[in-house]
C-alpha positions as CSV (number, residue, x, y, z in Angstrom):
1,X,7.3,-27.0,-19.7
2,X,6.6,-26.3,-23.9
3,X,3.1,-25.7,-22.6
4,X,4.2,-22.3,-20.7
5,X,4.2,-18.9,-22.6
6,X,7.4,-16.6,-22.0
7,X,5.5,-14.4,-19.9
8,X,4.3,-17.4,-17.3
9,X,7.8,-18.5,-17.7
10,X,9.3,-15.3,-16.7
11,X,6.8,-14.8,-13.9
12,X,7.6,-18.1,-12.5
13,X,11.3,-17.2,-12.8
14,X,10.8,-14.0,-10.8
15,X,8.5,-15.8,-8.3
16,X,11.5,-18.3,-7.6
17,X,14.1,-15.7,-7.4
18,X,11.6,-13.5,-4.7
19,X,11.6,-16.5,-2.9
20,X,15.2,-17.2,-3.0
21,X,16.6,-13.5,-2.5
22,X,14.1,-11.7,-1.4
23,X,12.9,-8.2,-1.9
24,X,15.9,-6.3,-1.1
25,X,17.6,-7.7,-4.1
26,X,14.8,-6.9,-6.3
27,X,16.1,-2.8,-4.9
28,X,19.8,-3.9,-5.0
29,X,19.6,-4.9,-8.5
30,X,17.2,-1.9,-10.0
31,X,19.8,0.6,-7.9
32,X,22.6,-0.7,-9.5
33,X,20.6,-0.7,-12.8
34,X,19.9,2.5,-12.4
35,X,23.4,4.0,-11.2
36,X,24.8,2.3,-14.3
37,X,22.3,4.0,-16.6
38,X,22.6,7.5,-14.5
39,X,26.4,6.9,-15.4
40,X,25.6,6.0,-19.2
41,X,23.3,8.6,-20.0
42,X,23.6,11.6,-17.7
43,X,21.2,12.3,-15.4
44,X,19.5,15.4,-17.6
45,X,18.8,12.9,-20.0
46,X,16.6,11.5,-17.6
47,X,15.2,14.8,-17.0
48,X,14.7,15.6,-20.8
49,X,12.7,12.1,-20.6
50,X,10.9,13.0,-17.8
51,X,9.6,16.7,-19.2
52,X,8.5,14.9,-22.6
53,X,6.3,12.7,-21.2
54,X,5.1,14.8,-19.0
55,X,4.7,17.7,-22.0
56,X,3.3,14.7,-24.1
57,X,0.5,14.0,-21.1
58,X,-0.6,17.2,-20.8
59,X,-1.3,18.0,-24.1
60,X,-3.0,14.7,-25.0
61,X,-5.0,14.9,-21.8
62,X,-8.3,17.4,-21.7
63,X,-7.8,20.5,-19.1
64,X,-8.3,19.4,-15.4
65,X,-6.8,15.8,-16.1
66,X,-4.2,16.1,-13.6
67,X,-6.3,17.8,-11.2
68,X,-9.3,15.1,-11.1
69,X,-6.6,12.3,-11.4
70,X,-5.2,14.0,-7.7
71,X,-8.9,14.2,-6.6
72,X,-9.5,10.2,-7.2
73,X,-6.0,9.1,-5.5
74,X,-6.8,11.3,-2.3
75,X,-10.4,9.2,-2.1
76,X,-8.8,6.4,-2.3
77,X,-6.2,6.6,0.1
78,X,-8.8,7.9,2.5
79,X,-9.9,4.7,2.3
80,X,-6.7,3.4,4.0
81,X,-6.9,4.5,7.3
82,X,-4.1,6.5,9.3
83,X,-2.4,3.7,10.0
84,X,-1.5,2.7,6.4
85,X,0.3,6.6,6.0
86,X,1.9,6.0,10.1
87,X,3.4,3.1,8.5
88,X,4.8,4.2,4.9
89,X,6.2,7.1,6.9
90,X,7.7,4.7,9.5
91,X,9.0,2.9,6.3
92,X,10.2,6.1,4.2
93,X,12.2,7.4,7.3
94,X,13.8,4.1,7.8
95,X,15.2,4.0,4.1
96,X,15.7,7.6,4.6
97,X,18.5,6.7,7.2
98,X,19.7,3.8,5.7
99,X,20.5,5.9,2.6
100,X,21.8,8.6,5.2
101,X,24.6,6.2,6.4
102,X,25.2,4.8,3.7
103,X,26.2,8.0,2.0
104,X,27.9,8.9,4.9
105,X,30.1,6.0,4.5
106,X,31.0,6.7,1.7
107,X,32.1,10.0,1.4
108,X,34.1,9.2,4.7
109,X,35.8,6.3,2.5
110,X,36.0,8.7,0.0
111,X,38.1,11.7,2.5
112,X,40.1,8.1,4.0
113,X,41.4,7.8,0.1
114,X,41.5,11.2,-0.8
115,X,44.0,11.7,2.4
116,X,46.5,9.0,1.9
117,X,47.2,10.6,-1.1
């Protein structure tokens, strides 16, 4: 074990806990993580973070950067098939409703508590 660096460590770590949990606690975890920094911070602060890097991109990064970097991901994800983008889509509407109902739920739990007031 005094053999392993942290990062093989932590990688073993994660690898145990995938296989223990799963995925969907990987997306449990980084929502609440997320939610508790939204809370924290704000979420413009997020946006202020978001239009700096993106400000410090483009004027580090020679005219057409963004363009050509759109060219090469469209190549490659030609390269997938139909299939691959039938199934994200399949995947991305799925969450979509799941996300749906959830928030649905919620504001109905929400109107329940506000109303027994």
């Amino acid at each position: 074990m005094g053999d392993m660096t942290v990062q093989e460590a932590g990688r073993c770590g994660g690898t145990k806990t995938l296989e223990r949990n799963g995925l969907e606690h990987y997306r449990e975890i980084g929502e609440q993580g997320g939610a508790a920094n939204v809370e924290k911070y704000g979420r413009e602060h997020f946006a202020d973070m978001g239009r700096l890097g993106g400000a410090k991109t483009r004027d580090t990064k020679p005219a057409g950067y963004y363009s050509e970097m759109g060219k090469r991901g469209g190549q490659a994800n030609l390269a997938k098939g139909t299939e691959y983008f039938a199934e994200i889509g399949r995947k991305g509407g799925q969450r979509r409703s799941e996300l749906l109902a959830k928030g649905k739920a919620a504001e109905a739990a929400e109107t329940r508590l506000s109303e027994s007031y």
